[in-house]
VEXMARLUM-270984 format. One record per residue (C-alpha): residue in one letter; x, y, z. Coordinates in steps of 0.25 Angstrom, whole numbers, padded with zeros to 4 digits, always signed. Each point is the difference from the previous one (the first is absolute). Layout:
BEGIN
AXYZ...
***
This chain:
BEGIN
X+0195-0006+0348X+0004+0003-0015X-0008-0013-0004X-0011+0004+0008X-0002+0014-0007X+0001-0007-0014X-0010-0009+0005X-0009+0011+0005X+0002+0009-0013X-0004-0012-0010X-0012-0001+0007X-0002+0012-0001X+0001+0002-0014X-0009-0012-0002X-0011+0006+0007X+0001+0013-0007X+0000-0011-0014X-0011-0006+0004X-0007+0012+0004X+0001+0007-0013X-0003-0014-0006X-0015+0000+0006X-0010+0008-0007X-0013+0003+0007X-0010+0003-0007X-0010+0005+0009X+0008+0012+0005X+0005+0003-0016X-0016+0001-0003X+0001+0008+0015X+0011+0009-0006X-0011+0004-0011X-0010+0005+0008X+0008+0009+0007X+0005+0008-0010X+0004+0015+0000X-0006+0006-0011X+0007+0012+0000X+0013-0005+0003X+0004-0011-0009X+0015+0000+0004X-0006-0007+0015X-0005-0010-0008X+0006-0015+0003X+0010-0003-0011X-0008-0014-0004X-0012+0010-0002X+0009+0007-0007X+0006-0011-0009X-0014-0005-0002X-0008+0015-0005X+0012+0002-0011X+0001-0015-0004X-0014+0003-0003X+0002+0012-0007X+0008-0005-0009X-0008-0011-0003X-0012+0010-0004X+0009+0007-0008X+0005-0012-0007X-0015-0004-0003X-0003+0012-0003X+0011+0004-0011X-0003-0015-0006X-0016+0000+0000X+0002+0015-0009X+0010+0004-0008X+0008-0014-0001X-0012-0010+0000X-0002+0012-0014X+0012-0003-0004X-0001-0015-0003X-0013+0001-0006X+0007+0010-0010X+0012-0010+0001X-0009-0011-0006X-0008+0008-0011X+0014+0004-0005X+0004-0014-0001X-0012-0002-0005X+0001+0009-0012X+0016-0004-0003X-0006-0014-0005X-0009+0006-0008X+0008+0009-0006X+0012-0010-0002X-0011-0010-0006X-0002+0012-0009X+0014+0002-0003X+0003-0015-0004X-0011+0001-0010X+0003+0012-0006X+0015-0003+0000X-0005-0014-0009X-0007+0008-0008X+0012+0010-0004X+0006-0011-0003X-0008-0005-0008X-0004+0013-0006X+0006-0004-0015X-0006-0013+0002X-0013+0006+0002X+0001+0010-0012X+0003-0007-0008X-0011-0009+0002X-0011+0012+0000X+0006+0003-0013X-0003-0013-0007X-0014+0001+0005X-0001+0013-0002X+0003-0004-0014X-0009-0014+0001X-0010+0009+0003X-0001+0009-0011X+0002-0011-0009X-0013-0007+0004X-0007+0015+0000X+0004+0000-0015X-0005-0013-0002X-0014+0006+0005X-0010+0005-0014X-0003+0014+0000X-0014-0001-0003X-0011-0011+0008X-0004-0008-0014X-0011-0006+0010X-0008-0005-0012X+0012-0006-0006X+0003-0007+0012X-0013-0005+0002X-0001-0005-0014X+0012-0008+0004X-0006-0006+0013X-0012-0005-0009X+0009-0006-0010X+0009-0006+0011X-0015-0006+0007X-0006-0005-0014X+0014-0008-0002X-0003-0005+0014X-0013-0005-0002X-0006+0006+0011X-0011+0011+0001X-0002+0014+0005X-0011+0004+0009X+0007+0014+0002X+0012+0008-0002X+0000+0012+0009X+0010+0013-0004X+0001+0007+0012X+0004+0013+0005X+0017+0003+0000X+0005+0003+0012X+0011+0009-0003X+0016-0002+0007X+0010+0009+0003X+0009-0006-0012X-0012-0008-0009X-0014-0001-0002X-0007-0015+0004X-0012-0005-0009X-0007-0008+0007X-0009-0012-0008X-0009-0009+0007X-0002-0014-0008X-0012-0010+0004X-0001-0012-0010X-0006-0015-0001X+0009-0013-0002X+0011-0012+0006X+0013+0001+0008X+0007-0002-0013X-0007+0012-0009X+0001+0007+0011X+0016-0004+0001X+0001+0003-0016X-0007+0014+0001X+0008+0004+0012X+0012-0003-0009X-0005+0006-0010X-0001+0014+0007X+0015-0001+0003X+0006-0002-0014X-0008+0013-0005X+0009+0011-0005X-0007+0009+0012X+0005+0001+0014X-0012-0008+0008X+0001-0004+0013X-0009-0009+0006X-0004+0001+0016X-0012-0005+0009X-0008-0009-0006X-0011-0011+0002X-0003-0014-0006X-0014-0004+0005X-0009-0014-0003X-0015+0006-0003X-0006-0015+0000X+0008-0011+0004X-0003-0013-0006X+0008-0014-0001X-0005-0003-0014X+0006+0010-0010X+0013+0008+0003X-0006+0014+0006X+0001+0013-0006X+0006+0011+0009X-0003+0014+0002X+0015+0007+0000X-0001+0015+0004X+0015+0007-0002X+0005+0016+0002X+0009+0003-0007X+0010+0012-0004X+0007+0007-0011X+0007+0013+0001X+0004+0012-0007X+0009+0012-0001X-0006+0012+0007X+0008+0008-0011X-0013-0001-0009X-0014+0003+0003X-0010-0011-0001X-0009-0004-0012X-0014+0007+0001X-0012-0007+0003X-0003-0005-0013X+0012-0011+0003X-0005-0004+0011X-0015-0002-0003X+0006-0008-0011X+0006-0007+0010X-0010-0003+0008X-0008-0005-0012X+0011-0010-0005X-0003-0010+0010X-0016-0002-0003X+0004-0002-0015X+0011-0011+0003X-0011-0006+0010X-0010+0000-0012X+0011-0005-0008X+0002-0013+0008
***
């Protein structure tokens, strides 16, 4: 008898298992459609289970989609602006570092720089240096067509003179001449220029049309010459051309 009441009992308990085991579907949809709006506590407790499993999900979705899903875009912009600012602070740590370094070196151009400044005349002596041009031109053996003073341009530290220089002659006059300007006593630099062949011929070695802009400077401390000066200038030119 006792055997048979164990029996009996584990068969039972099995059949309650496997009753809470099966799942129907249909009567849980079933279960939905019969609800007691008014009286939530009649509700079936897998209703139950399933309105506040989505509830919090909402909410969940809810509190990331707003103030969280916020948070990480500010997240990601302060991250951002860290690496700039510790890219900043790296170079501006190197450069306290080197901060003596660096004063030192302003110095000596500094002083560089007002040695060159002093080295500049005072005064534009145009017709002076034209009358060394000329010079420099008829030791070169080539020919002037024209020599153009044109108008300064004035700097914040200097004033530029700008000369234009079109002549007639060979690679090598041209190469004497250029050298020429160099060696004189005046500061001249020497900038676009153009070397052009007017007739080319294989007979005789062809003579060149060389157009050259040119530079001097001076010190804005003085004003410049009047305009007597530079009509002399400007009249230099035409005698040294007559001249050759």
């Amino acid at each position: 008898m006792k055997l048979t009441r164990k029996k009996t009992l584990i068969k039972t308990k099995k059949t309650a298992l496997k009753s809470k085991k099966q799942f129907d579907l249909n009567e849980f949809r079933r279960s939905f459609e019969s609800l007691d709006a008014e009286n939530y506590g009649s509700w079936p407790l897998p209703v139950k289970v399933t309105v506040i499993s989505f509830i919090i999900a909402l909410i969940a979705a809810i509190s990331w989609a707003l103030p969280i899903s916020s948070k990480i875009d500010e997240i990601t912009a302060a991250e951002s602006q860290q690496q700039t600012l510790l890219d900043s602070y790296r170079e501006k740590e190197s450069r306290a570092r080197h901060l003596k370094a660096y004063q030192a070196q302003v110095i000596q151009m500094e002083t560089e720089f007002n040695t060159l400044l002093d080295q500049l005349p005072k005064d534009t002596r145009v017709s002076e240096l034209v009358e060394g041009i000329n010079m420099t031109g008829v030791g070169s053996n080539i020919r002037f067509q024209d020599i153009s003073v044109e108008p300064e341009i004035e700097n914040e530290f200097f004033i530029e003179q700008p000369i234009r220089i079109a002549a007639l002659g060979e690679y090598h006059q041209f190469g004497s001449f250029i050298s020429g300007l160099a060696a004189l006593p005046r500061i001249i630099t020497m900038h676009d220029f153009e070397v052009s062949n007017p007739q080319p011929t294989l007979d005789v070695l062809p003579e060149l049309n060389l157009v050259l802009q040119t530079k001097t400077y001076r010190s804005k401390e003085a004003a410049p010459e009047g305009d007597e000066t530079v009509a002399t200038a400007e009249a230099a030119p035409t005698d040294a051309a007559g001249g050759n």
